[in-house]
Rosetta silent file (secondary structure, phi, psi, omega in degrees, C-alpha in Angstrom):
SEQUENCE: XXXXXXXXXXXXXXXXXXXXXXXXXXXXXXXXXXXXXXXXXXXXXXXXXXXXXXXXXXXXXXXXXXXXXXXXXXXXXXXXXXXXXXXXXXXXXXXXXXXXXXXXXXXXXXXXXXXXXX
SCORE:     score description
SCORE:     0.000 S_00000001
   1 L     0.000  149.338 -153.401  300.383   42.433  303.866 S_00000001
   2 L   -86.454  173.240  173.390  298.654   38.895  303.265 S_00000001
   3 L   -80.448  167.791  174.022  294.344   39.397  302.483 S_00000001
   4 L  -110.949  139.357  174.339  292.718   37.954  305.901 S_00000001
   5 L   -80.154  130.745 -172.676  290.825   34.593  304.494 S_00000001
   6 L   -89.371  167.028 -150.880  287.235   35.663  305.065 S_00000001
   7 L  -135.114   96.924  110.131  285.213   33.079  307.778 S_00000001
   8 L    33.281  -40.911  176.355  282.061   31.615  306.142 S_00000001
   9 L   -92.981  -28.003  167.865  280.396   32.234  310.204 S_00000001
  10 L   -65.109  -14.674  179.145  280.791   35.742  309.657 S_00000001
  11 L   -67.660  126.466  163.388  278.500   36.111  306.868 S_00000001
  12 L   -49.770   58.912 -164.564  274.874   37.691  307.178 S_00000001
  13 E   -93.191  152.159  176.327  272.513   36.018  305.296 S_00000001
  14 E  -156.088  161.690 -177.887  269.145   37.233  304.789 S_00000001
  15 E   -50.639  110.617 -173.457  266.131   36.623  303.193 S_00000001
  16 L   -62.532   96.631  173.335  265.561   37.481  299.476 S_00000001
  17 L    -4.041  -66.281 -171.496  262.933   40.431  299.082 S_00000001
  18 L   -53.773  -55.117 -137.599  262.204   39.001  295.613 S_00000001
  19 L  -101.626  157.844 -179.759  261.156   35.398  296.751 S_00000001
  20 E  -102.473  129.337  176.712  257.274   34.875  298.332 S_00000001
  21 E  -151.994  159.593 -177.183  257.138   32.767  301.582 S_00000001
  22 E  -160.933  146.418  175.700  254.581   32.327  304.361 S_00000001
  23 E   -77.131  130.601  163.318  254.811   30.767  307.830 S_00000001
  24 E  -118.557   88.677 -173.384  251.920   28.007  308.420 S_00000001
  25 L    71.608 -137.091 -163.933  252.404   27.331  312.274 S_00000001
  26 L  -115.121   35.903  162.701  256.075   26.652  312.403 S_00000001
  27 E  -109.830  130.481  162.884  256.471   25.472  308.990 S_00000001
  28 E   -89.892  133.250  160.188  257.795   27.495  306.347 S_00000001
  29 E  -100.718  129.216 -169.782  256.479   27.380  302.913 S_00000001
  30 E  -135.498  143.853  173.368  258.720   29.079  300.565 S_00000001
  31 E   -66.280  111.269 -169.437  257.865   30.053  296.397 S_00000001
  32 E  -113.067  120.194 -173.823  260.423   28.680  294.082 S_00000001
  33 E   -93.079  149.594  178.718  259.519   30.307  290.484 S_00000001
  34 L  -112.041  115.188  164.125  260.883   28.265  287.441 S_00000001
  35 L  -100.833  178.594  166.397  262.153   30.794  284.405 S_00000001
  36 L   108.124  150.805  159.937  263.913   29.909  281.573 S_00000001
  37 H   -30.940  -63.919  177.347  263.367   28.389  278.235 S_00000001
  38 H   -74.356   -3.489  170.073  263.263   24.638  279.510 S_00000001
  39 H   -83.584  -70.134 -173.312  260.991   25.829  282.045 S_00000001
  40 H   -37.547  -42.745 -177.143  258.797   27.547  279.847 S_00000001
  41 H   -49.925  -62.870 -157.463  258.943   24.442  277.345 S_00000001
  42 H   -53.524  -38.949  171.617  257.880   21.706  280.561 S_00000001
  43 H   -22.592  -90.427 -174.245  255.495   24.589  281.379 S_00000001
  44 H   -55.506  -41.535 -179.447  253.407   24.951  278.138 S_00000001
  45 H   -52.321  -58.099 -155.175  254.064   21.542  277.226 S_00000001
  46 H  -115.063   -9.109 -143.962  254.267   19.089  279.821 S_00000001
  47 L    30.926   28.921 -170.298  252.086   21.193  282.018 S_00000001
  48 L   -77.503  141.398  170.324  254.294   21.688  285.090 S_00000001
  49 L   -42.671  144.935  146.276  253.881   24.655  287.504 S_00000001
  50 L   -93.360    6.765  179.475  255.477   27.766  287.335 S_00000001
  51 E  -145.024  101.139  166.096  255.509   28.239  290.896 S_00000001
  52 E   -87.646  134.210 -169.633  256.779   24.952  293.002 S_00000001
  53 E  -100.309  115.881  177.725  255.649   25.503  297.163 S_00000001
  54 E   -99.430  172.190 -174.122  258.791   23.956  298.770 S_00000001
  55 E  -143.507  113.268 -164.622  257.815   23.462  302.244 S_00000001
  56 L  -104.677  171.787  168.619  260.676   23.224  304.570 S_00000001
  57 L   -75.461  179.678 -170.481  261.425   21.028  307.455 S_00000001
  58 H   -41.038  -66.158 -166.700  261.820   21.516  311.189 S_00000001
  59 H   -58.038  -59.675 -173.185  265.756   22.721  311.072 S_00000001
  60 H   -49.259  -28.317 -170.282  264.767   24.620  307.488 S_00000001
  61 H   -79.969  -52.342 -173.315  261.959   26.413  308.804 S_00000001
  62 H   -98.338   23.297  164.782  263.967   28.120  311.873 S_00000001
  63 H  -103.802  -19.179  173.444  266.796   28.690  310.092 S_00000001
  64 H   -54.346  -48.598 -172.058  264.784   30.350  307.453 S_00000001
  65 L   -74.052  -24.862 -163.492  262.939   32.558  310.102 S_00000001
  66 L   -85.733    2.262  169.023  266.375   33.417  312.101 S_00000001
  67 L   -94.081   99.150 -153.818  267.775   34.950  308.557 S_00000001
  68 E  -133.457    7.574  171.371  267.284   38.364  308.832 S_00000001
  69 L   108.079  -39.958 -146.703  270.265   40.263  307.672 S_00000001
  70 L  -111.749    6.567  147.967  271.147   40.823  311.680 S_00000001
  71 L  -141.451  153.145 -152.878  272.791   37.454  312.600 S_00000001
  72 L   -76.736 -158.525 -160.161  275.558   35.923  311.491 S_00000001
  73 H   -98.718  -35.354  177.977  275.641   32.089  310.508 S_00000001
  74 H   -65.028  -36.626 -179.407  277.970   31.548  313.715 S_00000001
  75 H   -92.594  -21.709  151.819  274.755   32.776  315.734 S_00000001
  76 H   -61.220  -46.683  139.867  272.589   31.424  314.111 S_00000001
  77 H    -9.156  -61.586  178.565  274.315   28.144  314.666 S_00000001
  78 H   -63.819  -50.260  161.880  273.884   29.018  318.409 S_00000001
  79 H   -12.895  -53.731  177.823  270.580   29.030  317.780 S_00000001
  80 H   -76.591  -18.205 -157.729  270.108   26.182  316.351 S_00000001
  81 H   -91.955  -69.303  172.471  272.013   24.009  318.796 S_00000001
  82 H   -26.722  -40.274 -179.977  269.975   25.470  321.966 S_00000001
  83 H   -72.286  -29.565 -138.879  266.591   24.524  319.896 S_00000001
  84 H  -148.766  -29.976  173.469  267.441   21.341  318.697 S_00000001
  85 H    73.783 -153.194  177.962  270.286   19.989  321.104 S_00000001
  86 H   -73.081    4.719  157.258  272.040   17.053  319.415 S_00000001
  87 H  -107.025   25.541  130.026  270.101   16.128  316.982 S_00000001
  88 L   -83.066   36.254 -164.703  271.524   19.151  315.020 S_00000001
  89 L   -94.120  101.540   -0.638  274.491   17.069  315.045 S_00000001
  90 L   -73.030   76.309 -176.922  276.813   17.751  312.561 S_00000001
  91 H    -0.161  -73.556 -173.299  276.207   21.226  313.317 S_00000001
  92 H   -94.486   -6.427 -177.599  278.122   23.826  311.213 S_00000001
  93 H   -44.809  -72.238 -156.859  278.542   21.294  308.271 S_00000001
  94 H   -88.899   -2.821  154.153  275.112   21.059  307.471 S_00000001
  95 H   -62.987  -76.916 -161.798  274.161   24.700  308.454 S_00000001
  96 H   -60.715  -56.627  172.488  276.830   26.352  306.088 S_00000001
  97 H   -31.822  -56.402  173.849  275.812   23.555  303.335 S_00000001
  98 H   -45.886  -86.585 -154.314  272.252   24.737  303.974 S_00000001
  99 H   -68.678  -28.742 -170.651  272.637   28.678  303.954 S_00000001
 100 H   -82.983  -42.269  171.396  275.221   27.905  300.457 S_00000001
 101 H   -63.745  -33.009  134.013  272.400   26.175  298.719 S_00000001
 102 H   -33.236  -52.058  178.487  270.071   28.764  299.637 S_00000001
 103 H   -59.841  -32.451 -156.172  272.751   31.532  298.392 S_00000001
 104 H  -107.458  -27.196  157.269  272.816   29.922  295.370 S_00000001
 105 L   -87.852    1.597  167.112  269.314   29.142  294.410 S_00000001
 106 L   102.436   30.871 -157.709  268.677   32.901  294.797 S_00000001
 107 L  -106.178  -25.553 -174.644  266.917   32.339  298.161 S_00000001
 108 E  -126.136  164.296  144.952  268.976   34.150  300.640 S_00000001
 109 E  -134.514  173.939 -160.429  271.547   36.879  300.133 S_00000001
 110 E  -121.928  116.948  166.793  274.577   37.847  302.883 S_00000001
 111 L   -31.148  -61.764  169.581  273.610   41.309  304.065 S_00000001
 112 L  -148.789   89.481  178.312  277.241   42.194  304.602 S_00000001
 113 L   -38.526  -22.218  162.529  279.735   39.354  304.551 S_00000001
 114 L  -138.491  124.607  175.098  281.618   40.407  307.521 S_00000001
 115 L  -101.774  125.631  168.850  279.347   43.312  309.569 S_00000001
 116 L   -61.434   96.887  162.793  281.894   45.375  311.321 S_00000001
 117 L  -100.508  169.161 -179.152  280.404   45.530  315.023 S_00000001
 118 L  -179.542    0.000    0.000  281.764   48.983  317.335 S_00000001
């Protein structure tokens, strides 16, 4: 029997415990820590923070708050499109781009890639 190709909208993403973030109104602020050796260097050196405040935009902010472990990126989607209409237009592109670049700086994690509902 072939593997079933897992579906990218089924995945769960949720917030990372580990990372610091705070709502200001309906802007998210969220704490991006720099480690590492060349961090440490610009650090001591160069003086650059060890803690950069990214501050997200409209779409980043309520996609940030709707990741919560308990909807998937397809519902979340819906989400987005009801809030924002057509100017979230190209939709699932730039969501799933969005949620992998998250995934990847260590920002989100996927609860359960495919949650089993019954």
């Amino acid at each position: 029997m072939a593997k079933q190709k897992e579906n990218f909208l089924d995945y769960y993403p949720r917030r990372n415990a580990n990372v610091d973030w705070r709502q200001k109104g309906n802007a998210v602020e969220v704490d991006m820590v720099h480690k590492g050796i060349s961090h440490w260097i610009a650090q001591r050196f160069f003086r650059r923070p060890r803690v950069s405040h990214i501050r997200l935009d409209d779409f980043g902010s309520f996609i940030w708050l709707q990741m919560d472990g308990s909807r998937s990126v397809q519902e979340i989607g819906q989400a987005v499109k009801e809030r924002f209409g057509q100017k979230a237009e190209p939709l699932y592109e730039r969501l799933c781009q969005y949620i992998k670049t998250l995934h990847r700086e260590g920002f989100i994690v996927y609860e359960n890639k495919i949650k089993k509902r019954g």
